[in-house]
N, C-alpha and C positions, 0 to 999 in steps of 0.2 A: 197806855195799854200795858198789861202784864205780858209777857213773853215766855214761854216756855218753849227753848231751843233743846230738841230731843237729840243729846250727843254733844260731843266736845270734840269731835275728831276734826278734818284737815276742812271739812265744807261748813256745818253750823258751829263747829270751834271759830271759825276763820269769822264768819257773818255773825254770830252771835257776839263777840267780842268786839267788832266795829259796832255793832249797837250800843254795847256798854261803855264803852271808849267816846259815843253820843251825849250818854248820860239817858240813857231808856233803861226803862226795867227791864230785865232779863235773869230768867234760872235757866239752868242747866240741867236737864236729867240725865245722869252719868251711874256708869255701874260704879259699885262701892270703890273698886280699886282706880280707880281715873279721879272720882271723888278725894282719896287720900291724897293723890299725887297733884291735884289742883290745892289741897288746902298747904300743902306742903310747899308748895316753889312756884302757883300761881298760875293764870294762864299765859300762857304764852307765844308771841306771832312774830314770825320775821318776812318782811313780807317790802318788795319794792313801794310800795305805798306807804310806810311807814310802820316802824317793826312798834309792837303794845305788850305790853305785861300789865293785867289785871291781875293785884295782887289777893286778890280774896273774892274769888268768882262766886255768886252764890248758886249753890246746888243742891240737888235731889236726887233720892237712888228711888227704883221703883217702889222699895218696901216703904220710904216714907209717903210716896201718894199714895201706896193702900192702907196706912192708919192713917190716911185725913189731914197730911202735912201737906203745905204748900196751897192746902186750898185750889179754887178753878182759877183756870187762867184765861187770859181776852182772844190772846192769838198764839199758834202751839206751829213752829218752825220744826219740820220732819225733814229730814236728811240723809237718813238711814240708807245702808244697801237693799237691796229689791229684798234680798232673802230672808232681810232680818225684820222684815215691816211687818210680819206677824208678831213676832215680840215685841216688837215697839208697840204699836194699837194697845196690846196689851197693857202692855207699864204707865202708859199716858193716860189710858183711857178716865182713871180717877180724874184727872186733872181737866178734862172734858167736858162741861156743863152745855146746857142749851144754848149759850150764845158764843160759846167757843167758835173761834173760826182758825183753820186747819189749813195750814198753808205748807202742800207736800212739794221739793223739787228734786224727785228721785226721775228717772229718764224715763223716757216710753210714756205708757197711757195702761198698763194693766194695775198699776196701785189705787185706782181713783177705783176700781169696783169694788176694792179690801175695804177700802177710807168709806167708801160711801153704805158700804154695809154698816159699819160701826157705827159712824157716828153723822149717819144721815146726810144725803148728795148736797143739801140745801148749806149744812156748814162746810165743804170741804171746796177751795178754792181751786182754780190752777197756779201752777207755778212752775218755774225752772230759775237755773243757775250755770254759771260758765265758770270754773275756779279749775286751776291745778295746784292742786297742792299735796302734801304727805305731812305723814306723822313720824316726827323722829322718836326715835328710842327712850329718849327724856323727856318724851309728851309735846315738845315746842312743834308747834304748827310751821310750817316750812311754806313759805309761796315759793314756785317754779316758773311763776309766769307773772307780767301785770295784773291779765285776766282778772277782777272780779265784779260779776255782774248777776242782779238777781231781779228777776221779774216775776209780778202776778197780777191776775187780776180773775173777774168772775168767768166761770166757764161758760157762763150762756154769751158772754160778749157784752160790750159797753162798759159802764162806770156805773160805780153806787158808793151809796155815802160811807158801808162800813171797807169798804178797797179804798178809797178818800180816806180812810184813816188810817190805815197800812201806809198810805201814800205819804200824810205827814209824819208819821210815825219815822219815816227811811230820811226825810230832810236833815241833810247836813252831816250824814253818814259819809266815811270815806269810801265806800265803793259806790259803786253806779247803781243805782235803785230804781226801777221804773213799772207804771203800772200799763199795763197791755191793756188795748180792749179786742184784744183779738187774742186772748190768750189760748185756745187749745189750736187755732192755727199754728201760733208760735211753735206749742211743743208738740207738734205734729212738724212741723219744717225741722227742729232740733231734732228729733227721733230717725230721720229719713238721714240726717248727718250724721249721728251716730252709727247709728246700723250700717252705712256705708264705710264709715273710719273702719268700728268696730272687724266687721265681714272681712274688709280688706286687709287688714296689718295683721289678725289673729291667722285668716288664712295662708297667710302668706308669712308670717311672722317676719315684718319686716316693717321698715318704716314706707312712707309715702313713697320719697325721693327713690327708695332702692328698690321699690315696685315700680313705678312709671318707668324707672332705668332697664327691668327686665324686660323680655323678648313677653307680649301679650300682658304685658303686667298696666297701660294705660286702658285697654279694651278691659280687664275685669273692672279696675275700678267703675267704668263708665255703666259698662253692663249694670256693675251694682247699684250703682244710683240710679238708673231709670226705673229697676227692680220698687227701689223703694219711692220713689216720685209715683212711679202710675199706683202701687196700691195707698199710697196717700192722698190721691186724688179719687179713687173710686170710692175712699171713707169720705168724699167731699171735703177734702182738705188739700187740695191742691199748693205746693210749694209755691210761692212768689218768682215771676220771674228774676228778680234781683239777687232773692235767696240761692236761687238755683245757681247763679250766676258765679253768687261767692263759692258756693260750695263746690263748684264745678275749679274755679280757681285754688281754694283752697286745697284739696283731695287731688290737684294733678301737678301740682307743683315739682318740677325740676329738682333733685338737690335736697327735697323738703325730710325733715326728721321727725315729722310730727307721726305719732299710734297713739291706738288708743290705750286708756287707761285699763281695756281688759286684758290688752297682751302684756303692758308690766304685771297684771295679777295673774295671769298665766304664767308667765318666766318667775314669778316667787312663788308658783303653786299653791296661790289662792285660787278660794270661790270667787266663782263669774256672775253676772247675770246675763247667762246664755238663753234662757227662759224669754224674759222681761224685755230684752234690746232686741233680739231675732225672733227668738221662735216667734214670739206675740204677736212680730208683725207679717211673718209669715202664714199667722191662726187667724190673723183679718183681713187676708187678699181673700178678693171677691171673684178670684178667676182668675184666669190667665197665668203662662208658666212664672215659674222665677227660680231657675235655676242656683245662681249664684249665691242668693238667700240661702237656700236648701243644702250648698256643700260646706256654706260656713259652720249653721245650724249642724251638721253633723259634724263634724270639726270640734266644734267648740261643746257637745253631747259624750265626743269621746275622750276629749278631755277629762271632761268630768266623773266620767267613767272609772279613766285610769287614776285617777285622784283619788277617788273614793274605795278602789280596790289596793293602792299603796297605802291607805290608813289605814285597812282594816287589819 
């Protein structure tokens, strides 16, 4: 299969390079300047699973797919932030024929109506990913964690022969590779996790450990995660009790230092996806309050606020 990993940053940099490191096709679609600085020093990963330098990653800027370089590709790895997924559709789209299969693992569930606009529900897979990582200043991919795991499979559920080929495609790759057949459960149980991390550390700007330590700081978390468990469940997508279970462990942990990746991009006064992680799931309760949802969502609304009136 050809591969077209859209981006080189800290998630398809990271997964798109354990493919190559396989010995699988893979391009890269990089803006012009990421494109120099790969042909220049290469890609590069440092990563507890074993650090890789691909010395001559092949790649594509958008202007080459709109004169007809690079030709269609089999399967097109999106990674992008929520915000920038209208540019991306865009730049890829060339690269997109009718039997392209669109494997997005951006968070939440509002990018699959962008995806399925474009380029028709019937190609565009589910998917998710577990990575932390960053991009250092010299382009080297940094892992933070063991973390990397990437799942997909069809969104109507079960198996089919072109996910069977996703499936051998991921053999013998160094990270965890697995096809779901419960995939929009999955990133319906990951969304309700986020949202909860997300809600909690940004409102509270603080880690896990140093909110269960404060005086009602164990009761928001928990409030939040029912918040997002019951409207998960009236989408008919009820969290696993297992899921719940980690998730319940993991998010009240003692001591714990874990936030989410939106409040490091709030403390460097980046863009969020305050939209995408909360409001969205806020836009598909079917009733009932949810308070906690609603003061993060303004929280993280006025952030952006004040962001956007310091640039200007």
């Amino acid at each position: 299969m050809r591969v077209l990993v859209v981006g080189a940053g800290a998630t398809g940099g990271y997964f798109g390079a354990r493919l190559v490191e396989a010995g699988r096709d893979v391009t890269f679609l990089v803006r012009p300047a990421r494109a120099e600085k790969l042909a220049a020093s290469g890609l590069r990963v440092k990563s507890p699973a074993g650090d890789i330098h691909i010395a001559e990653p092949a790649t594509l800027t958008a202007a080459d797919l709109a004169a007809g370089r690079g030709g269609r590709f089999d399967l097109v790895l999106l990674s992008c932030k929520a915000y920038d997924l209208d540019g991306a559709i865009a730049d890829v789209a060339p690269a997109v024929g009718p039997a392209t299969l669109v494997l997005p693992v951006l968070n939440g569930l509002r990018h699959l109506d962008a995806l399925d606009a474009a380029f028709g529900a019937e190609n565009v897979l589910g998917g998710s990913c577990a990575i932390v990582a960053t991009v250092r200043g010299d382009g080297e991919i940094r892992m933070m964690s063991p973390l990397h795991s990437l799942t997909f499979g069809e969104r109507a559920g079960g198996r089919s022969e072109r996910v069977e080929r996703i499936e051998a495609l991921m053999q013998g790759v160094a990270f965890q590779a697995r096809l779901s057949e419960t995939m929009v459960l999955e990133m319906w149980e990951k969304w309700s996790f986020l949202a909860t991390l997300a809600g909690a550390t940004c409102l509270m700007r603080a880690t896990i450990g140093d909110i269960v330590a404060a005086p009602g700081g164990l009761a928001l978390i928990e409030a939040l995660m029912e918040e997002c468990r019951r409207i998960a469940e009236d989408a008919g997508y009820a969290p696993r009790e297992k899921v719940m279970q980690n998730t319940r462990t993991s998010l009240t942990a003692e001591g714990s230092a874990f936030t989410a990746s939106m409040l490091r991009d709030i403390e460097n006064k980046a863009r969020i996806e305050a939209d995408h992680i909360i409001g969205d799931l806020i836009a598909r309760s079917r009733g009932g309050a949810h308070p906690m949802l609603d003061r993060a969502y303004t929280h993280l609304k006025a952030y952006e606020n004040r962001r956007a009136r310091e640039a200007a």
